[in-house]
VMD Tcl script that draws the C-alpha trace (Angstrom):
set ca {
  {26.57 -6.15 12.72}
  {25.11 -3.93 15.19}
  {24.95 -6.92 18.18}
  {22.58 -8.63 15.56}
  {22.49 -11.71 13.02}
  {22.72 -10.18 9.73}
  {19.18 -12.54 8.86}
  {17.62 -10.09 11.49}
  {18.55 -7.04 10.21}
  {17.51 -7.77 6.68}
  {14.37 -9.36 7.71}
  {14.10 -5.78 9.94}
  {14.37 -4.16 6.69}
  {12.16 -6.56 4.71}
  {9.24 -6.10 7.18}
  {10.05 -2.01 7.51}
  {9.46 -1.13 3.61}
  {6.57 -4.09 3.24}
  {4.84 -1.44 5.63}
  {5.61 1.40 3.52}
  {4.69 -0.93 0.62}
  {1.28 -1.73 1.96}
  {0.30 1.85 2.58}
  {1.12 3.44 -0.46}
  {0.04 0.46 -2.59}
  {-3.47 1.26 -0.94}
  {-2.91 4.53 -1.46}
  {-2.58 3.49 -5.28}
  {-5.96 1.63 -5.38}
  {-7.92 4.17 -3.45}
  {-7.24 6.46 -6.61}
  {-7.64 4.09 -9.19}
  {-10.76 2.82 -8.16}
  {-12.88 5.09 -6.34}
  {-14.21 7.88 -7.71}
  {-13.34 11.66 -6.62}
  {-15.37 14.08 -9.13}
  {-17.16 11.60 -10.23}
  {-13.96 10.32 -12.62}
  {-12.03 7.17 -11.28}
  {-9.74 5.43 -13.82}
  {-11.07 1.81 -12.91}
  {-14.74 2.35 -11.77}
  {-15.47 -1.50 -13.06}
  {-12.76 -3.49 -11.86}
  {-12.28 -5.19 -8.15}
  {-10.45 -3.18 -6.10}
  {-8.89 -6.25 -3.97}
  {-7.49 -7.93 -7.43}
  {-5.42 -4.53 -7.99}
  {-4.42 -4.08 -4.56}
  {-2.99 -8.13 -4.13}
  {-1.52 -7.34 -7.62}
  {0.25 -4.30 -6.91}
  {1.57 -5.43 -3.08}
  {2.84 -8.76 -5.22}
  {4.50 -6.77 -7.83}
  {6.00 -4.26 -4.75}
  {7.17 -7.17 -2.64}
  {8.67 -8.88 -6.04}
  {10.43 -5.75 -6.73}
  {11.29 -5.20 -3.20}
  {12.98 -8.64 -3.20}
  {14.80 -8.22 -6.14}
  {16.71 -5.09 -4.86}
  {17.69 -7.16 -2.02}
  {19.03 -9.49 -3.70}
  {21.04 -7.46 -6.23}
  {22.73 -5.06 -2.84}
  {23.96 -8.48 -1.68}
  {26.26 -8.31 -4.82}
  {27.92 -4.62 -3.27}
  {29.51 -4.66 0.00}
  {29.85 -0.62 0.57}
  {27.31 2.31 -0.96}
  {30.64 3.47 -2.55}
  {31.92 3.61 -5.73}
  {35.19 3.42 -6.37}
  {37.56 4.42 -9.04}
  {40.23 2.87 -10.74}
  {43.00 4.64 -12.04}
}
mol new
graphics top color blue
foreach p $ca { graphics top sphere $p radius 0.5 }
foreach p [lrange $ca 0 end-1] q [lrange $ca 1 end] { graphics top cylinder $p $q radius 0.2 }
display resetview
């Protein structure tokens, strides 16, 4: 595919949205935990805890749709008659 291994071009992917992952998963804990108005929803809690959480529970998530497109073999669906 495309003069590549297919291993490189899902580990292109992989690495692509784990960027987009990490920036809006610390765009996530910025608002949770620091305060704008003097009101943040977790003012107490550890800011690094939430962030590893969330990137785990991204990358998890991330993974699993991986996995499940490797079940399809084109974006179409097709109908039987």
């Amino acid at each position: 595919m495309m003069g590549m291994k297919g291993w490189v071009n899902w580990a292109s992917w992989y690495c692509k949205f784990s960027i987009f992952m990490i920036i809006s998963v610390g765009i996530m804990t910025t608002v949770l935990h620091f305060s704008l108005f003097d009101l943040a929803i977790l003012p107490n809690g550890e800011w690094s805890v939430t962030f590893v959480f969330l990137l785990l529970y991204g990358l998890a998530l991330m993974t699993l749709c991986f996995a499940i497109s490797a079940f399809f073999s084109t974006g179409m669906i097709t109908h039987v008659r």
